[in-house]
DSSP file (Angstrom, degrees, kcal/mol; ACC not computed):
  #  RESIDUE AA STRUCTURE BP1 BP2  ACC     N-H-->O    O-->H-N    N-H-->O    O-->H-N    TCO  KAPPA ALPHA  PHI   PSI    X-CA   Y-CA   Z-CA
    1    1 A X              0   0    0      0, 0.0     2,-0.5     0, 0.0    43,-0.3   0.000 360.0 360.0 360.0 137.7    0.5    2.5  -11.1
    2    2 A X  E     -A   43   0A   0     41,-1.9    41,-2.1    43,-0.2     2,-0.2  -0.953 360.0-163.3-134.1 156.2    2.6    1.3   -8.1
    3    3 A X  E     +A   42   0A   0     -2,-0.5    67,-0.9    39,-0.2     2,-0.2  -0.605  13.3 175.4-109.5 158.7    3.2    2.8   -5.3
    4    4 A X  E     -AB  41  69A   0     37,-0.9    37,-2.0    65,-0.2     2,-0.7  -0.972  22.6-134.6-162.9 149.5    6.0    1.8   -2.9
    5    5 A X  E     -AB  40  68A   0     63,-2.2    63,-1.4    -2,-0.2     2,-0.6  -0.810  15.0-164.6 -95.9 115.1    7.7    3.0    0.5
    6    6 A X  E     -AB  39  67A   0     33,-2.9    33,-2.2    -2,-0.7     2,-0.4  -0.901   7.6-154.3-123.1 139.8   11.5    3.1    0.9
    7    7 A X  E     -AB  38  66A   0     59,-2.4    59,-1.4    -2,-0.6     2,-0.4  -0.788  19.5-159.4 -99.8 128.5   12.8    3.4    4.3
    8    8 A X  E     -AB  37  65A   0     29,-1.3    28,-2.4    -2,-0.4    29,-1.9  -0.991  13.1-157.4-120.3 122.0   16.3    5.1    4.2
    9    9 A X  E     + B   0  64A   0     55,-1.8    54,-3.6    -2,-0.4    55,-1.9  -0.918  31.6 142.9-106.8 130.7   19.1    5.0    6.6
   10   10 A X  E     - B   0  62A   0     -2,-0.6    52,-0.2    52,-0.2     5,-0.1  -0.961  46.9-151.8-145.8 129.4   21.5    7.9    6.4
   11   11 A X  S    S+     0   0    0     50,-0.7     3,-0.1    -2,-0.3    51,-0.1   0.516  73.8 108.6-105.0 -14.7   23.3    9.9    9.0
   12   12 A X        -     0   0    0     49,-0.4     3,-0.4     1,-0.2    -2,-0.2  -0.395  67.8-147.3 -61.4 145.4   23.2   12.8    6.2
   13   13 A X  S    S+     0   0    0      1,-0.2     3,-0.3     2,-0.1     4,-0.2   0.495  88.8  53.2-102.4  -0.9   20.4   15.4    8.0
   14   14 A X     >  +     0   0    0      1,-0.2     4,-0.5    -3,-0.1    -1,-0.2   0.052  68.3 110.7-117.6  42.2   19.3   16.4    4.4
   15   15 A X  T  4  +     0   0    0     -3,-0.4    -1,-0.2     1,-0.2     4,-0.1   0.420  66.4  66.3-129.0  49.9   18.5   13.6    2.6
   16   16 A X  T >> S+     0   0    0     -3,-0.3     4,-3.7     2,-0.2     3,-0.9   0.745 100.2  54.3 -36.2 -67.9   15.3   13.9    2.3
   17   17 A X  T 34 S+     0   0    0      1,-0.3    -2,-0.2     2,-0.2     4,-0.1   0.782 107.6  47.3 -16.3 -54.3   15.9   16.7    0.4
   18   18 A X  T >< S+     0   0    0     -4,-0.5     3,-0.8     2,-0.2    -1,-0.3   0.713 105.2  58.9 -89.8 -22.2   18.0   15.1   -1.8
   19   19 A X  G X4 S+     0   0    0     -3,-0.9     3,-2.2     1,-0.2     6,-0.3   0.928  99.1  67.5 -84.6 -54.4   15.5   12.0   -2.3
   20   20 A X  G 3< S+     0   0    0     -4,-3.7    -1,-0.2     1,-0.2    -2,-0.2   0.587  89.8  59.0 -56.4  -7.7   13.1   14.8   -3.5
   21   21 A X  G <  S+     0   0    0     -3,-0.8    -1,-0.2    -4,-0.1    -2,-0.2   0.630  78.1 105.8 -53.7 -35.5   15.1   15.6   -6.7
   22   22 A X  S X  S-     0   0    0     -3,-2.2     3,-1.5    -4,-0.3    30,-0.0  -0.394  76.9-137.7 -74.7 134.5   14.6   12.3   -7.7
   23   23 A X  T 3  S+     0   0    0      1,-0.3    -1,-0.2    -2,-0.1    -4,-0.0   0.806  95.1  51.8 -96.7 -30.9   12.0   12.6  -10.5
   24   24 A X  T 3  S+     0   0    0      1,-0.1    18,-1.2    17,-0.1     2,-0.9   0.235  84.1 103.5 -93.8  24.8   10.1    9.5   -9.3
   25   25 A X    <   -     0   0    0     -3,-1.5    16,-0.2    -6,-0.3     3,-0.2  -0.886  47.8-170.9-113.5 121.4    9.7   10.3   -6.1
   26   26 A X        -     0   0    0     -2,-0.9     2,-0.3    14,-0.5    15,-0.2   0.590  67.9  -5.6 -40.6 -33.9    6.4   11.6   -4.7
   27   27 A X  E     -C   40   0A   0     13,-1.4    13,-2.8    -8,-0.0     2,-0.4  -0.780  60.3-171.2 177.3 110.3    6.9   12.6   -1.5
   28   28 A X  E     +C   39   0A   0     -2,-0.3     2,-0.4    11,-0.2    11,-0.3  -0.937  11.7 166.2-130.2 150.0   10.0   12.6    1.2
   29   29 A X  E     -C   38   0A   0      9,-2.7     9,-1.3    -2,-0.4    -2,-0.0  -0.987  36.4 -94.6-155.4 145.7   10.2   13.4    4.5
   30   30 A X  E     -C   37   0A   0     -2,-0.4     7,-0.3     7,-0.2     2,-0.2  -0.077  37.0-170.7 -51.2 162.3   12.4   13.2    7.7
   31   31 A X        -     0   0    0      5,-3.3     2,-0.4     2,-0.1     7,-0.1  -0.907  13.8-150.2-150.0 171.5   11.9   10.2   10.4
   32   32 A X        +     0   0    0     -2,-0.2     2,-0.4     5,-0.0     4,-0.1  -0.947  64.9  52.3-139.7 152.8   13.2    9.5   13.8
   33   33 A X  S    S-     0   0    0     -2,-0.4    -2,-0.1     1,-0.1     0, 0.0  -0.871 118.4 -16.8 113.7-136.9   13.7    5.8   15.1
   34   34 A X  S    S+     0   0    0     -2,-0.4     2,-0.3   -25,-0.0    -1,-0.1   0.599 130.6  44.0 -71.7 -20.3   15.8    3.0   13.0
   35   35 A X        -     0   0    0      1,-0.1   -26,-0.3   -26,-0.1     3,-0.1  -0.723  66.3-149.6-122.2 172.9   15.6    5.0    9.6
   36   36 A X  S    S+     0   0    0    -28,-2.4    -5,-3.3    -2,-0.3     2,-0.2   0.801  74.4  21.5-100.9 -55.8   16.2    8.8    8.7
   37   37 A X  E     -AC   8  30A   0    -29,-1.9   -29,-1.3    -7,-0.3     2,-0.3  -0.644  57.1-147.3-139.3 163.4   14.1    9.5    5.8
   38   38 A X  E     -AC   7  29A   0     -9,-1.3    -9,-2.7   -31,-0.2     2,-0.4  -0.985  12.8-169.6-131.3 116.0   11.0    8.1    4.0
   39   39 A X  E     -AC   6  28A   0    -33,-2.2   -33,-2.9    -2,-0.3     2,-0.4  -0.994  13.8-153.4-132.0 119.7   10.9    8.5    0.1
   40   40 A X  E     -AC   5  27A   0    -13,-2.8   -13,-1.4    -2,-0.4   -14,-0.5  -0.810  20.7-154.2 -87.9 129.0    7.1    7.5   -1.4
   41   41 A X  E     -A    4   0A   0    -37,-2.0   -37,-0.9    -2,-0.4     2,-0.4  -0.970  31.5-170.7-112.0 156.3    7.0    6.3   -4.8
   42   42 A X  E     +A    3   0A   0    -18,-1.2   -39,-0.2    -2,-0.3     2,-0.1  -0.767  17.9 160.5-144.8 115.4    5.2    5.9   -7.7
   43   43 A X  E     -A    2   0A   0    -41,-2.1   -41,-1.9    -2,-0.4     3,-0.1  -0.181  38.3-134.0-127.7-174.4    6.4    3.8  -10.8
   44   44 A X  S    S+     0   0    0    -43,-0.3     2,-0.3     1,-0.2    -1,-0.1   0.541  96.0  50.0-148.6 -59.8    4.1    2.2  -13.9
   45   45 A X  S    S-     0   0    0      1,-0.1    -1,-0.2   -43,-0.1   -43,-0.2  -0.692  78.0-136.6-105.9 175.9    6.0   -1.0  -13.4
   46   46 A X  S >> S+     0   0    0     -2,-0.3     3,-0.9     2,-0.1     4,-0.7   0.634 108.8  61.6 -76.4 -35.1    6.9   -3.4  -10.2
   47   47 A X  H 3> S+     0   0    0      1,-0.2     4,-2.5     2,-0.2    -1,-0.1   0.928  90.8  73.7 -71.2 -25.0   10.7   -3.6  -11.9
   48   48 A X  H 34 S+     0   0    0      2,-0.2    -1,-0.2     1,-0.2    -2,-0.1   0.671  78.8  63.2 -23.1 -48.4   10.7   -0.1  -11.4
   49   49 A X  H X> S+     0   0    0     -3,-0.9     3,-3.3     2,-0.2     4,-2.4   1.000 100.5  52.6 -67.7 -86.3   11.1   -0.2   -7.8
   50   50 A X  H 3X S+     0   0    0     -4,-0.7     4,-3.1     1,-0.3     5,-0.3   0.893 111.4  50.5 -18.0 -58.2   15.0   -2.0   -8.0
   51   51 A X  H 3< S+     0   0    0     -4,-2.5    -1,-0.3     1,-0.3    -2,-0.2   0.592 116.2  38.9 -90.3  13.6   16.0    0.7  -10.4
   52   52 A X  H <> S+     0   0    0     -3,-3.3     4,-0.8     3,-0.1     3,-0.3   0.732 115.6  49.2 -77.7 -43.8   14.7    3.6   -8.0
   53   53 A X  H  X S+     0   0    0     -4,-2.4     4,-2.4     1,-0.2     3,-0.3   0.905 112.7  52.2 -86.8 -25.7   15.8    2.1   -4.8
   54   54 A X  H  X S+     0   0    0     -4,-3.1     4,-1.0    -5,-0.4    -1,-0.2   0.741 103.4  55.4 -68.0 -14.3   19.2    1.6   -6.5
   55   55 A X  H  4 S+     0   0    0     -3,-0.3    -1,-0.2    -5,-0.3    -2,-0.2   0.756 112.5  42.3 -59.2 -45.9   19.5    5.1   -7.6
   56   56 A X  H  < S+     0   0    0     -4,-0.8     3,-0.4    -3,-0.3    -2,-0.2   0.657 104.2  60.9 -87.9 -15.0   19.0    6.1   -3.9
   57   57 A X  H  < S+     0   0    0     -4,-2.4     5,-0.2     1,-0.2    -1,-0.2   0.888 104.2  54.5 -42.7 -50.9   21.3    3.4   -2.8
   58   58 A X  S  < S+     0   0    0     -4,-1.0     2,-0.5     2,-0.0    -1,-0.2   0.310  86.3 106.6 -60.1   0.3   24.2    5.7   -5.4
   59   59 A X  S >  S-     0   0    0     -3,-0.4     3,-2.9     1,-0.0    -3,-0.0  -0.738  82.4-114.6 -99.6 124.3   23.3    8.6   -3.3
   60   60 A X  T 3  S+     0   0    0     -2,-0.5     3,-0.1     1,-0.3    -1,-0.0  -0.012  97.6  22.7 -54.2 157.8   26.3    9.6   -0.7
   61   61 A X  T 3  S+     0   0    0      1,-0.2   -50,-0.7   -51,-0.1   -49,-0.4   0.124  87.6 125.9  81.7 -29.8   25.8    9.2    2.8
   62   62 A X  E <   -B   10   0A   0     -3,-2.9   -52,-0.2    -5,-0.2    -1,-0.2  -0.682  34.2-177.7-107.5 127.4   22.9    6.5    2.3
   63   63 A X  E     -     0   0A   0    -54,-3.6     2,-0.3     1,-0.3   -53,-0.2   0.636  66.9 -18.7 -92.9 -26.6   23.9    3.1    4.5
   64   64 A X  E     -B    9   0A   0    -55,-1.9   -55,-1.8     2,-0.0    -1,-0.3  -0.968  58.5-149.0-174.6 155.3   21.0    0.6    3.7
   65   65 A X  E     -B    8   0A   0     -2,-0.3     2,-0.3   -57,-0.2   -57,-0.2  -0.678  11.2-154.3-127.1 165.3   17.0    1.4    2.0
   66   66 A X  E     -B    7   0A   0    -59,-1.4   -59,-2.4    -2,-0.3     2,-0.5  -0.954  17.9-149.7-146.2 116.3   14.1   -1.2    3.3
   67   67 A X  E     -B    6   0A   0     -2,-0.3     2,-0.5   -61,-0.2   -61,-0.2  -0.894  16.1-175.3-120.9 131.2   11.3   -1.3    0.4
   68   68 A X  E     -B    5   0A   0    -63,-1.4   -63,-2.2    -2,-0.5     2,-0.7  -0.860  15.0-143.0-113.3 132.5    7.9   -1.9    1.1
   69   69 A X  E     -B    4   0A   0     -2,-0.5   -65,-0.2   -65,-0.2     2,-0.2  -0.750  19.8-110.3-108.2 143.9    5.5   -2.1   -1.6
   70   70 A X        -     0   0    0    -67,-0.9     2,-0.5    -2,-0.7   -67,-0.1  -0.262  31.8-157.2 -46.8  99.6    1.7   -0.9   -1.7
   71   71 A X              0   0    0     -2,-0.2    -1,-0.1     1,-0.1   -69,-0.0  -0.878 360.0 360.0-105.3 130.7   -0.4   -4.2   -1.7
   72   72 A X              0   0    0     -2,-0.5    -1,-0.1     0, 0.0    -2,-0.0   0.306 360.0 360.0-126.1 360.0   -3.7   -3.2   -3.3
């Protein structure tokens, strides 16, 4: 399993919300400073991660993601 963080900036005040529909995401929550939202994931493979964070990229309202992955 790998887990990974993606940092989302978004002016949208719910999308978090909307990151939590997303079937591989764990866990999302609002943020204050340089990013909006926080979406935790957790994917079987490493390629995984591209084809998440590009999923939330397709999501309206979202300006830029930052992904940090779980080094274990």
């Amino acid at each position: 399993m790998v887990r990974a963080i993606i940092l989302v900036k978004s002016p949208k005040k719910l999308i978090s919300a909307k990151l939590k529909k997303l079937t591989t995401v764990a866990d999302s929550f609002p943020t204050s400073g340089q990013f909006d939202a926080v979406a935790i994931i957790d994917v079987e493979q490493l390629i995984q991660i591209k084809e998440v964070t590009n999923e939330i990229q397709k999501i309206s309202g979202v300006e830029r993601t930052e992904t940090m992955v779980e080094v274990q």
